[in-house]
C-alpha positions in Angstrom: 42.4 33.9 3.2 40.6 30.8 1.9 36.6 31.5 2.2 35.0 27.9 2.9 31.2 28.4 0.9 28.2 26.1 1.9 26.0 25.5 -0.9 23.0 25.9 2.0 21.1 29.5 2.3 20.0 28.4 5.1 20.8 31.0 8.4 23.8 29.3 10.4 24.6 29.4 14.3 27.6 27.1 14.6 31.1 28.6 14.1 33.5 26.1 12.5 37.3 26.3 13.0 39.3 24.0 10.8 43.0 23.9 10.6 44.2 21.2 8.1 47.9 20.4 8.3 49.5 18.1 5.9 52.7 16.3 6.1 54.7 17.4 3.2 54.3 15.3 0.0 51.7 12.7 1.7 48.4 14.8 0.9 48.4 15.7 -2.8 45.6 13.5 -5.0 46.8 12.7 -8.5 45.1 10.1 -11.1 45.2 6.4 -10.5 45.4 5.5 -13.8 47.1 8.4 -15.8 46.7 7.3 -19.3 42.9 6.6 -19.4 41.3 8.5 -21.8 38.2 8.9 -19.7 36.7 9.9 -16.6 37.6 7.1 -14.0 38.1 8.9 -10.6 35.6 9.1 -8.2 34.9 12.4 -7.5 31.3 12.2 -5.2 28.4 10.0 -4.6 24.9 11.3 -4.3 22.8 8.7 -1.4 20.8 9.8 1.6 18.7 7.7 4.3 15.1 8.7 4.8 14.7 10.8 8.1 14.7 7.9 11.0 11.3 5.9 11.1 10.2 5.7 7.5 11.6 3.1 5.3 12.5 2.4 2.2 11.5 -1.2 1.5 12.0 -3.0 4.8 12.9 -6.8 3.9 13.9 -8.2 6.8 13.0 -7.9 10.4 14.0 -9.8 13.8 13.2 -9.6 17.3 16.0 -9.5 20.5 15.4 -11.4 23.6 14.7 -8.6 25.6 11.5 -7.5 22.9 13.5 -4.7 20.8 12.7 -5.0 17.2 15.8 -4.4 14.6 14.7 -3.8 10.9 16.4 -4.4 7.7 15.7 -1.0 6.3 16.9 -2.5 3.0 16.9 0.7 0.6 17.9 3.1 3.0 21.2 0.4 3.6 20.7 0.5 7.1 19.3 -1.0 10.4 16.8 0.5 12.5 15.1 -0.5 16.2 12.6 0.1 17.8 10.6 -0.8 20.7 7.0 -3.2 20.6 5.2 0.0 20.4 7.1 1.7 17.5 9.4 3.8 19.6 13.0 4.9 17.8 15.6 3.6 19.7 18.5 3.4 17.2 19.7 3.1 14.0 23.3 2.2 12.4 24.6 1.5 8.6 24.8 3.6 5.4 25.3 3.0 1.9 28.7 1.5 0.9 31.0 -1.6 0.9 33.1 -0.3 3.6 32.9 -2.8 6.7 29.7 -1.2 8.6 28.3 -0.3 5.4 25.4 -2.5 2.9 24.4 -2.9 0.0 20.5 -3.3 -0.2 20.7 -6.1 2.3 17.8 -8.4 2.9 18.2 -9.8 6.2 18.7 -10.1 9.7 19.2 -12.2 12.5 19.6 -12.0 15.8 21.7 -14.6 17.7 20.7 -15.8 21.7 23.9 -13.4 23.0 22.4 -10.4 21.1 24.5 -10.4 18.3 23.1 -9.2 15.5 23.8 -10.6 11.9 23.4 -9.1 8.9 22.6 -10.9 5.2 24.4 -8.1 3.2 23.0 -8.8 -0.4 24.4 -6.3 -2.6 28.2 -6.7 -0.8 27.9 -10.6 -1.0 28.9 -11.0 2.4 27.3 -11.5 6.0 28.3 -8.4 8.9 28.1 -9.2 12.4 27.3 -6.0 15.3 26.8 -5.7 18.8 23.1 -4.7 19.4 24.1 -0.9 19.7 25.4 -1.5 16.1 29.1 -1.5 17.0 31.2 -3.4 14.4 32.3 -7.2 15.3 33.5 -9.1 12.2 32.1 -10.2 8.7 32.8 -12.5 6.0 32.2 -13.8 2.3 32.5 -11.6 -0.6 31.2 -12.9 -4.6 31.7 -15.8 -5.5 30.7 -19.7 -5.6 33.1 -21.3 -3.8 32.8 -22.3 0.1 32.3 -19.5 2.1 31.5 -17.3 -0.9 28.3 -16.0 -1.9 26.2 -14.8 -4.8 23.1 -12.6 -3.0 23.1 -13.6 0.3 19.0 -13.7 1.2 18.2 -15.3 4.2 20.2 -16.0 7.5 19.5 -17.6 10.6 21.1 -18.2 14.3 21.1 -21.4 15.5 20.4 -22.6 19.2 24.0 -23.9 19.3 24.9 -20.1 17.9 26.1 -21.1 14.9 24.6 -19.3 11.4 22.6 -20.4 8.3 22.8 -18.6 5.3 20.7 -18.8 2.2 22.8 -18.3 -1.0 20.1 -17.5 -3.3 22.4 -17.1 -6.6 24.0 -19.9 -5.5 21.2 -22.1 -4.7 22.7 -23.4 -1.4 22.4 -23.5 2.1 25.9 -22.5 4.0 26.7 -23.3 7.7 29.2 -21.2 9.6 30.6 -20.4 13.5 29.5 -17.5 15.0 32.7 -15.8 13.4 31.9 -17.5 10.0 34.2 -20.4 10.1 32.6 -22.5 7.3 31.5 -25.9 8.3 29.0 -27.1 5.5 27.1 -26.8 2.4 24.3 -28.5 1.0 22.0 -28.1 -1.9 22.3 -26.9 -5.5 19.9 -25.8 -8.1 17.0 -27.7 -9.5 13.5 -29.1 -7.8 14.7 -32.5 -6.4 14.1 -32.5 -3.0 16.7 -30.6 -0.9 17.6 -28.5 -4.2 16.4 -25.0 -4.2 15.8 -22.6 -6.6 16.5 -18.9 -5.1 16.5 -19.8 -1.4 15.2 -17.1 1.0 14.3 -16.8 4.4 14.8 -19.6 6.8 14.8 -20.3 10.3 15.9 -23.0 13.0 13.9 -24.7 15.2 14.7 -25.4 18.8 15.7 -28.8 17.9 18.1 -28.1 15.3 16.3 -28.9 11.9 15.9 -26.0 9.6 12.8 -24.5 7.4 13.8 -23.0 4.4 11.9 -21.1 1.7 12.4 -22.1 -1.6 11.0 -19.5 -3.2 11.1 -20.1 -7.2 9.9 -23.7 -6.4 6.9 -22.4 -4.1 7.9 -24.2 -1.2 9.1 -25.0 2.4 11.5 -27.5 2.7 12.1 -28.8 6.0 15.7 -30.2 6.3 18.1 -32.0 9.6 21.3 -30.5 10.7 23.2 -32.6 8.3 20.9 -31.5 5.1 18.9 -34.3 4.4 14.9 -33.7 3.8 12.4 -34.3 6.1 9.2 -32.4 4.9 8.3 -30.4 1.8 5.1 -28.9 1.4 3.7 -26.4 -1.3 3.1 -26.1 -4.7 2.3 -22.6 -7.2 -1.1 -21.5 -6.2 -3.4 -19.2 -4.5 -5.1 -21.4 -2.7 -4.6 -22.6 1.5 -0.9 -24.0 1.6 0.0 -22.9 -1.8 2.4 -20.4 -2.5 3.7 -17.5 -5.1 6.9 -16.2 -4.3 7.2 -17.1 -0.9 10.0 -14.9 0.6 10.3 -15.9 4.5 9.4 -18.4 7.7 9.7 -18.4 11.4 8.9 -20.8 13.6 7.0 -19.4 17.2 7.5 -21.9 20.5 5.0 -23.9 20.1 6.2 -25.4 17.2 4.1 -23.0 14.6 5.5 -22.5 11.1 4.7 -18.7 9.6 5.3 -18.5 6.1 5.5 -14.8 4.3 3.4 -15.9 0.9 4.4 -12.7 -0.4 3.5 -12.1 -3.7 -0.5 -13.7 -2.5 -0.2 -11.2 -0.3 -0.7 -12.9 2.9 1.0 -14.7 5.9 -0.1 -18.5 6.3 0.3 -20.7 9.5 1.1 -24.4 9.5 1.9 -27.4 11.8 5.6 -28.6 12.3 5.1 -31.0 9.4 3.4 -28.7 7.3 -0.3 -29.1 7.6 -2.3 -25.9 7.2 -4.0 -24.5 9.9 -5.1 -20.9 8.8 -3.9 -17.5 6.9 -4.4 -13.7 7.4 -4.0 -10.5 4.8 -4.9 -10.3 1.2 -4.0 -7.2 -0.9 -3.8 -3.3 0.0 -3.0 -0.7 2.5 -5.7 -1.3 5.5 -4.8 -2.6 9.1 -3.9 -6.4 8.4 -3.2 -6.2 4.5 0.0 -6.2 2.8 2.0 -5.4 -0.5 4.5 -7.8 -0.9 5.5 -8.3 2.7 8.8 -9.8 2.9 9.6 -10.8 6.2 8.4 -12.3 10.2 9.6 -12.5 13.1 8.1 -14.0 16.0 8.9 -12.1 19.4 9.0 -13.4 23.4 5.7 -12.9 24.1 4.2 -15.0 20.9 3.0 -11.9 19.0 4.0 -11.6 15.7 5.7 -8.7 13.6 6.1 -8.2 9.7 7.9 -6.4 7.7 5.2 -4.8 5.2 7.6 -4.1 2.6 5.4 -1.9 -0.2 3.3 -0.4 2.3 7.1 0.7 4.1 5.9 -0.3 7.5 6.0 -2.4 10.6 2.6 -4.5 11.3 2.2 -6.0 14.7 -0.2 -9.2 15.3 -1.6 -11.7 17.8 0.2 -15.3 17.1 -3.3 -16.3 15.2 -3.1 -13.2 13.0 -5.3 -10.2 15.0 -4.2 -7.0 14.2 -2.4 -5.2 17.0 -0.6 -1.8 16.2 1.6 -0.6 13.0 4.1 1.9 12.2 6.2 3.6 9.8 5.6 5.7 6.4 7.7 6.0 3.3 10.5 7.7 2.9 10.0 9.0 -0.3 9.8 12.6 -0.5 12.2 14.0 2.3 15.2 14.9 0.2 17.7 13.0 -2.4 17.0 9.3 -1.5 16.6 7.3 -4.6 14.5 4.1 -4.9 15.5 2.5 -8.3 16.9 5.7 -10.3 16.9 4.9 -14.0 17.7 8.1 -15.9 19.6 11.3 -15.9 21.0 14.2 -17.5 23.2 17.0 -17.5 22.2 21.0 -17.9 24.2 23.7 -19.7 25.1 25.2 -16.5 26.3 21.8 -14.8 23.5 20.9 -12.9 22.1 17.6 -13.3 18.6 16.3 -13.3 17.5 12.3 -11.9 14.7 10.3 -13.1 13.4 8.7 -9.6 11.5 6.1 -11.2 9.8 4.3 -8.4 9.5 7.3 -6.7 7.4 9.2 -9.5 9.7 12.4 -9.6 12.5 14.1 -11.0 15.3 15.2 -8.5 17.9 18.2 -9.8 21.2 18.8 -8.3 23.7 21.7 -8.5 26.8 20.8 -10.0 28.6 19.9 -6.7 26.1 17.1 -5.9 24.0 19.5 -3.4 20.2 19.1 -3.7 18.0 22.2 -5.5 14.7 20.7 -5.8 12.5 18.2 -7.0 8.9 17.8 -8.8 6.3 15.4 -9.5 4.3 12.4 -8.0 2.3 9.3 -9.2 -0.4 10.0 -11.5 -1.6 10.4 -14.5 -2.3 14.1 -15.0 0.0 16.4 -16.9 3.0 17.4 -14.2 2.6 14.0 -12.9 4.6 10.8 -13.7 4.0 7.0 -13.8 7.4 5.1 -13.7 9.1 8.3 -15.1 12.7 6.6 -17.0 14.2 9.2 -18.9 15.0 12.6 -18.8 17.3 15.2 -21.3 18.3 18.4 -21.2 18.2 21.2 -23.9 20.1 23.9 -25.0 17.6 26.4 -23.5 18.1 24.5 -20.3 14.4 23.2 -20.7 14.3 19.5 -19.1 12.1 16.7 -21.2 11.3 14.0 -19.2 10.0 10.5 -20.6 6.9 9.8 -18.4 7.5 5.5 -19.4 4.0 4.0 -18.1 2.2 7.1 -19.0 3.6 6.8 -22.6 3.9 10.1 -23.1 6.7 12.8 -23.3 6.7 15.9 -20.6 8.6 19.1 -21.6 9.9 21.5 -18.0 11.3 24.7 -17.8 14.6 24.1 -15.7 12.3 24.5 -12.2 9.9 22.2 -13.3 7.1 24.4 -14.5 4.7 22.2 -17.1 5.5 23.6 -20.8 3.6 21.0 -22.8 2.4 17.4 -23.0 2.2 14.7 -26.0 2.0 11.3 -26.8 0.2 8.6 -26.2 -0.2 4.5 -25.6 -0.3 2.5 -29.0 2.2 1.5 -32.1 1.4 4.2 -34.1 3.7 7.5 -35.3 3.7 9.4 -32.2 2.5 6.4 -29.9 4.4 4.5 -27.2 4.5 1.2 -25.7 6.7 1.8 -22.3 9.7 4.1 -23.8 13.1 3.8 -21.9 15.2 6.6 -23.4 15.5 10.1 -24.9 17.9 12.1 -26.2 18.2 15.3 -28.0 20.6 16.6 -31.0 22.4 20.0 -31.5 19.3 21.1 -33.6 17.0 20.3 -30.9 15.2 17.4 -32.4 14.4 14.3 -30.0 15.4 10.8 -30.3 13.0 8.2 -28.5 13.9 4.7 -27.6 10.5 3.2 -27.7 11.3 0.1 -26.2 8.4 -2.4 -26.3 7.7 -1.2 -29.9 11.3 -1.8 -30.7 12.2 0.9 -32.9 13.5 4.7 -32.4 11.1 7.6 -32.9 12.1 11.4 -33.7 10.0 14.6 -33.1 10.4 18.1 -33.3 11.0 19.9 -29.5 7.0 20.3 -29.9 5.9 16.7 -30.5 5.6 16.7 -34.3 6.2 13.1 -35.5 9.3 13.6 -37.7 10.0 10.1 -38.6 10.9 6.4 -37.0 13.0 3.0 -37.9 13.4 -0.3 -36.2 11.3 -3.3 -35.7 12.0 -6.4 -33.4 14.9 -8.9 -34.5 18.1 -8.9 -34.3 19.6 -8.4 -38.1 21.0 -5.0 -38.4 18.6 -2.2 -38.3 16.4 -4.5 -35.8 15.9 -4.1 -31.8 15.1 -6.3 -29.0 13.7 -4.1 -26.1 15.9 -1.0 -27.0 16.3 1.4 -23.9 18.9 3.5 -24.3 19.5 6.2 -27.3 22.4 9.0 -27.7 23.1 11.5 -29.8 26.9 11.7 -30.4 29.0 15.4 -31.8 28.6 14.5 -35.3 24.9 14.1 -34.8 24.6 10.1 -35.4 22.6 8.2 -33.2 23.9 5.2 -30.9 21.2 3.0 -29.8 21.8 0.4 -26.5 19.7 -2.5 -28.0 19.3 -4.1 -24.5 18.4 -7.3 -25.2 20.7 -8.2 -28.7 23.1 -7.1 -26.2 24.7 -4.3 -28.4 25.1 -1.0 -29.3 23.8 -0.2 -33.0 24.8 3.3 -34.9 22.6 4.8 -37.6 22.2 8.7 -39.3 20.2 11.4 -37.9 17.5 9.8 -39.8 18.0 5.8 -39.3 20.3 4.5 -42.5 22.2 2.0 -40.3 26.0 2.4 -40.2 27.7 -0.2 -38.1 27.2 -1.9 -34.6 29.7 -3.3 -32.0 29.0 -6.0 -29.0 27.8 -10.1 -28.4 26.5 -10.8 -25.0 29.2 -12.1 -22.4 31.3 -10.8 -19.3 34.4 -10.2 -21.2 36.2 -7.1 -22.8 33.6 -5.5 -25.0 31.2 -7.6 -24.3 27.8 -6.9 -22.8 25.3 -8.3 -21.0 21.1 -6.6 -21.3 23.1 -2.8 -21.5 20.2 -0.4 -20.7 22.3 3.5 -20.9 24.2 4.6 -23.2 26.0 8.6 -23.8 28.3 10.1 -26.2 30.8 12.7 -24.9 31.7 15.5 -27.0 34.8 14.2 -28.1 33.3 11.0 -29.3 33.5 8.6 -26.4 30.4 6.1 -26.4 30.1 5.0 -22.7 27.5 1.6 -21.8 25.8 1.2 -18.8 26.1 -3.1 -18.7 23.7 -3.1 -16.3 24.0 -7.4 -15.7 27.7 -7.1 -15.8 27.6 -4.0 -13.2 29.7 -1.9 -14.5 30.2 1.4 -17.5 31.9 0.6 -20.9 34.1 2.7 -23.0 34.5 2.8 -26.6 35.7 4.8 -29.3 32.4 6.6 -31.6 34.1 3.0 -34.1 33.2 1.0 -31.4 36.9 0.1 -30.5 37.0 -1.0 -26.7 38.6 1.3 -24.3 38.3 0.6 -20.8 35.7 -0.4 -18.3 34.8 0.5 -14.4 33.3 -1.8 -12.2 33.9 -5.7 -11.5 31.6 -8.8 -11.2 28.9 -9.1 -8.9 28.8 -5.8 -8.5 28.6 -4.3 -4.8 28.5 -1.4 -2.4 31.7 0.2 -2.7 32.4 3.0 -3.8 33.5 3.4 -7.5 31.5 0.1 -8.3 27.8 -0.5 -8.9 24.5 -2.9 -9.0 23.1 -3.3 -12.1 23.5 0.5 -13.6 21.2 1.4 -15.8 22.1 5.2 -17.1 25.0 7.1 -17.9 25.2 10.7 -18.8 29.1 12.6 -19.5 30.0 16.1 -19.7 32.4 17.0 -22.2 35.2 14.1 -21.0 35.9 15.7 -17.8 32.7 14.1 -15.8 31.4 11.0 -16.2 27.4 10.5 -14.1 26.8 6.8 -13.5 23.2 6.0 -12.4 23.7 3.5 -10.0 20.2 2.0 -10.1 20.3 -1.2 -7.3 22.8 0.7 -4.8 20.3 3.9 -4.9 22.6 6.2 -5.8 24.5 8.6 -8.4 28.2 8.3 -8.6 30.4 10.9 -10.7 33.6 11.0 -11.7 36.4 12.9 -12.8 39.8 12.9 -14.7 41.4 13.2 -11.2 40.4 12.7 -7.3 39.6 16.2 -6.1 42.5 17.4 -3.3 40.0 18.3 -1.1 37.8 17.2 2.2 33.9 16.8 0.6 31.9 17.6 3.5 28.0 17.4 4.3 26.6 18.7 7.1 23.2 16.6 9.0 20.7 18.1 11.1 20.4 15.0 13.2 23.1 12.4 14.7 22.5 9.6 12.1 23.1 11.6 9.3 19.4 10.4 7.8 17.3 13.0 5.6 18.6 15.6 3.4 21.7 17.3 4.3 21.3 20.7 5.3 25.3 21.7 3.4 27.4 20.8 1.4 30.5 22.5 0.9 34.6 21.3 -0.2 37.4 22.5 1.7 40.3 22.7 -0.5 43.7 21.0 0.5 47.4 21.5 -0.5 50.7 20.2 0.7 51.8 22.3 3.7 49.4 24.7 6.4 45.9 25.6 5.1 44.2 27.5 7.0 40.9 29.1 6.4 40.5 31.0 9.4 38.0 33.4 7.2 35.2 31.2 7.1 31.7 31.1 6.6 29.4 29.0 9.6 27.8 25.7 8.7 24.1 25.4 8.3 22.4 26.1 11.8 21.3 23.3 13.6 24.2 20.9 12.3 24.8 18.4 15.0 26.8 16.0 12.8 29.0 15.9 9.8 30.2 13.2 7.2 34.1 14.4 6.1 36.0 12.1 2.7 38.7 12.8 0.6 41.5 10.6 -1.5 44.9 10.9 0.5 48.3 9.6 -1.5 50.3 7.2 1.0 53.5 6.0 0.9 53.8 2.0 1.0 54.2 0.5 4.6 52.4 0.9 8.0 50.5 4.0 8.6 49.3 5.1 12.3 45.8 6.5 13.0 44.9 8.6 16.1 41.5 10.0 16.6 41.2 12.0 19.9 38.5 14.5 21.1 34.7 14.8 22.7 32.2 13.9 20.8 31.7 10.1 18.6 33.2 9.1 15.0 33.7 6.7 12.8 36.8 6.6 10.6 37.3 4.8 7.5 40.3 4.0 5.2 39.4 2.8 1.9 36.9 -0.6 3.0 38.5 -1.1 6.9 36.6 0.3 10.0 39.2 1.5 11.7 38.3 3.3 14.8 34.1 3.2 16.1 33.8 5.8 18.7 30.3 6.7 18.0 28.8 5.7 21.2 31.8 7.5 22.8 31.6 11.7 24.5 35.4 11.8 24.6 38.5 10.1 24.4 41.5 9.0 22.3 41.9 5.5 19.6 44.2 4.9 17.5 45.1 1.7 14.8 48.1 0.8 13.1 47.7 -0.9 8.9 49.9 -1.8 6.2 48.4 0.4 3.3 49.9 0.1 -0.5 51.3 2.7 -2.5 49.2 5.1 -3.7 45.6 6.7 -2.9 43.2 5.5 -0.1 39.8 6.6 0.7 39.5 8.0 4.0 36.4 8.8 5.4 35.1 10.1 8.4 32.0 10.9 10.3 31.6 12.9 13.3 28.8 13.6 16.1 28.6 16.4 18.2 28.0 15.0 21.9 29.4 18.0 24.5 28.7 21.5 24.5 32.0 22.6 22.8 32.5 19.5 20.3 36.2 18.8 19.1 37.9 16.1 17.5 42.0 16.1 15.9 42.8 13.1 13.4 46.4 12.3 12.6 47.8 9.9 10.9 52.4 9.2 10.1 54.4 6.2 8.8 54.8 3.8 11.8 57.8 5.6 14.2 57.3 8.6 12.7 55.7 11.3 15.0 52.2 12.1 13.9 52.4 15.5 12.5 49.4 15.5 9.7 46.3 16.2 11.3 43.1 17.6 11.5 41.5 19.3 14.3 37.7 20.4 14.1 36.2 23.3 17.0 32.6 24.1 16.7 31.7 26.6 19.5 28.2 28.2 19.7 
């Protein structure tokens, strides 16, 4: 019998019964794309929420009509309420493109009926829910025509419930239905009035007119249903109605307009028309200070809330700016969530090891994506990191880790134990000014992209200064702001010269041999690429971080092949301005996907298997508590032999790659206890709120292989839950039944 192994050691107490039947020929994964010479198949993505009540960069925060408070958790990809008084009442979303799913989004709003409507930055696209989070409709997706967006930043509800959208990267205001018919546009970028540069937050006032924060022009523009201008006010500044960076604006019912002055720190209050009555905060982490707060919202009874988005908390004030109450912490520190990953590498035995950055730590991973441990904090004493954006891996399995704002190089055993400690700030052999990269050869010397000193550095594993080339310019030879370096089979070193937007290749010891790439969006062509890895067969892959996506070309510098698409996005498979790369052998391919929070890996070929990981809690926040792959073939599996999930599972996220035949395919989900189900980017079924029943949904899905992904929360005593899915008039005989019993 098949023996299903968690990668937990923690004790278990749940029994899991799973029979998986498969209709004959409809199960089996193969590859996509066959004759890529590269990994290109999504095997698993590595993303986790904090544990509910922390945040991770709240950017956006509204208030219903009956007083509940919804936040844009922004870097967890997810909303959370509570009530005036900090109480957890729910929390919906995850990380993903899929409709339910966002992409760092910035906003929220909440409409007069309750609906709730979600800026969705990363995707391009506004969501609409029902206040319990329930899936309604969405629109937009990348692009600059009507109806399209580029960054999404800022929406509104309108008395009349129709929406407002800021479309930063677009400079533009858009005007929709509730169910985001388009009705108008106006704007475009520049300074005039009723241009904007970078448009954020905005808001609507009870007679229709809109305030707008134009936040790369320091000002509010104040603007009549139709667009034209009726007030501006603000200029650059620090001082009373100046701004820096102003970010959002609400409007309370007396006709009070509170402007989020974010990077001054501070909330100001002014008149209708814009004259300046007073201002709270100032800089820091006391009662009634901020760190670049990024959003307000003004509830029923006049008091005030704001999203205090360095500190990761909620404060709570009086309409004139007393302090009333906060809550929240960080989420940083409770288990694999990511804010801003920049580097990575892979061990000998398969593990892998992540460069938090912003989170001051280094995260390592067994080779199936399940959390070991991490080490480190901010600081600047040995075993601490600053920024930390490198990290490599050497033969001995030792882990070297480039601590960037410390300037300095720390060297690991594979658990983290300090070994040794050198370099230091300057432009001398040895010295560093903010290094992005490392690397190391076959005979264990390191390679150092010191990136604001523009050149490449090389030391012995102890820190003796071996040697260095490179200066700024762009002649061959020369860098601009360097921050990737690899070192390929034949032991030459291939540089990502970020900003000459190229890849440059030299000898072990900096005699330039040839280089390969001009910035653009096209085949080849790059745009600021910050990673960079060689595989052992040769293969130089690019992390183009502006162009979101991986490039692949021969060790010549012949284009291969590419993954991702413009503008980037949630989905799975595509990214937000990656930054690393790291490939083992050309069978696994680690993309650091740095603005989506999250590692994705891939493979030659989709796995035929369920990935499963198992949550102590019923929003699937925090670290999961197993991680395990049940195996799947054409025909009856059925691993009655198995091993219990992790004790105290309560709910479980389930996805795999299934091969379809073209035409209409039936869905039935059935059983006690709530899900969600998923093909490829469609919602299908939302039974999450649901203790029992049955749902089913009928689609047209190509040829070929579809992401189908469920998640599943225990709600009775004896939980259960059967999915199957046929051809239309075809009886439903694949499915899969699930039976936990204490």
């Amino acid at each position: 019998m098949m023996r299903i192994r968690f990668s937990s050691h923690l004790p278990t107490a749940l029994m899991l019964i799973l029979i998986l039947l498969l209709l004959v020929g409809a199960g089996s994964a193969g590859r996509v794309s066959a004759q890529s010479p590269f990994p290109d198949q999504l095997l698993f993505v590595i993303t986790a929420q904090s544990d509910i009540g922390r945040f991770n960069f709240p950017c956006g925060i509204a208030v219903s009509p009956d007083g509940l408070v919804y936040v844009m958790d922004s870097y967890n990809h997810r909303v959370q309420v509570f009530r005036p008084d900090g109480g957890f009442v729910r929390t919906w979303g995850s990380s993903g493109g899929a409709q339910g799913q966002f992409s760092a989004p910035y906003m929220l709003d909440i409409a007069g009926d309750g609906t709730v409507y979600v800026a969705d930055t990363g995707n391009h696209r506004v969501q609409r829910f029902s206040p319990a989070g329930r899936y309604l409709g969405g629109w937009g997706k990348w692009g600059t025509g009507k109806g399209t967006f580029k960054h999404p930043s800022g929406i509104a509800a309108a008395p009349d419930g129709t929406i407002y959208v800021s479309d930063a990267g677009n400079c533009l205001i858009q005007h929709f239905s509730a169910d985001g018919k388009f009705l108008g546009q106006w704007g475009g970028c520049g300074s005039s009035p009723g241009q904007f540069r970078f448009p954020q937050g905005l808001t609507v006032a009870p007679d229709g007119s809109l305030y707008v924060v134009d936040r790369d022009n320091s000002r509010v523009q104040h603007l009549a249903p139709d667009g034209s201008v009726l007030h501006i006010w603000g200029t650059l500044g620090k001082d009373a109605g100046q701004f820096d960076h102003p970010y959002d604006i609400a409007i309370a019912g007396d006709g009070t307009v509170y402007v989020v002055d974010t990077w001054n720190h501070r909330i100001q209050r002014f008149t209708a028309d814009g004259q300046f009555i007073g201002q709270w905060g100032g800089e820091g982490s006391e009662d009634g200070r901020f760190r670049y707060p990024r959003s307000i919202a003004v509830a029923p009874d006049g008091t005030l809330f704001v999203a205090d988005r360095d500190n990761h908390r909620i404060q709570h004030f009086t309409a004139d700016g007393q302090f009333l109450n906060a809550w929240g912490v960080s989420g940083a520190g409770t288990g694999p969530n990511f804010r801003y990953p920049r580097g990575m590498a892979v061990a000998p035995d398969g593990s892998f090891y992540v460069a938090d950055t912003e989170q001051h730590r280094i995260q390592h991973f067994a080779a199936d994506g399940s959390f070991i441990e991490e080490w480190g904090t901010w600081g600047d004493e040995p075993g601490r990191f600053r920024f930390p954006r490198g990290v490599a891996v050497a033969g001995d399995g030792t882990v070297f880790v480039l601590d960037t704002d410390n300037n300095r190089v720390q060297h690991f055993s594979a658990h983290g134990v300090l070994l040794g400690v050198w370099g230091a700030a300057g432009s001398g052999p040895g010295q560093f000014n903010r290094p992005g990269g490392i690397a190391i050869a076959p005979d264990g010397r390191l390679y150092i992209a010191d990136t604001y000193n523009h050149r490449i550095q090389y030391f012995q594993p102890d820190g003796t200064f071996l040697g260095s080339w490179g200066k700024e310019g762009s002649a061959a030879g020369e860098f601009n702001l360097p921050f990737g370096v690899a070192v390929g089979p034949d032991s030459n070193i291939y540089v990502a010269d970020t900003e000459n937007h190229r890849v440059q290749c030299f000898t072990p010891t900096g005699q330039f041999l040839r280089t390969w790439g001009q910035w653009g969006g096209k085949s080849g062509q790059m745009a600021s690429p910050y990673g960079i890895a060689v595989s052992s067969h040769g293969l130089v892959y690019v992390a183009d971080h502006d162009n979101h996506r991986v490039l692949v070309f021969s060790s010549a510098g012949d284009f291969l092949g590419s993954l991702g698409r413009p503008g980037g996005g949630g989905d799975y498979g595509f990214f937000r301005y990656p930054q690393a790369v790291a490939v083992r052998d050309d069978s696994r391919l680690y993309v650091v996907d740095t603005y989506n929070q999250r590692i994705q890996v891939f493979g030659n070929a989709h796995e035929p298997a369920w990935r499963v990981e198992f949550y102590p809690n019923e929003w699937l926040a925090g670290r999961a508590i197993g991680v395990t792959s049940v195996p799947q073939e054409d025909g009856l599996v059925l691993p009655a032999d198995t091993e219990i999930p992790p004790s105290g599972t309560l709910a479980s996220r389930w996805y795999r790659y299934v091969t379809f035949e073209k035409g209409i395919q039936v869905f039935l989900l059935e059983g006690a206890g709530g899900a969600r189900l998923w093909v490829d980017n469609l919602l299908l079924i939302d039974s999450w709120e649901s203790r029992a029943g049955a749902f089913w949904r009928a689609i047209p899905l190509s040829a070929g292989e579809h992401l189908v992904r469920l998640d599943y929360i225990q709600r009775t005593e004896t939980p259960s839950l059967r999915l199957r899915w046929a051809p239309a008039n075809t009886r439903p005989t694949v499915f899969f039944p699930l039976l936990w019993k204490r």
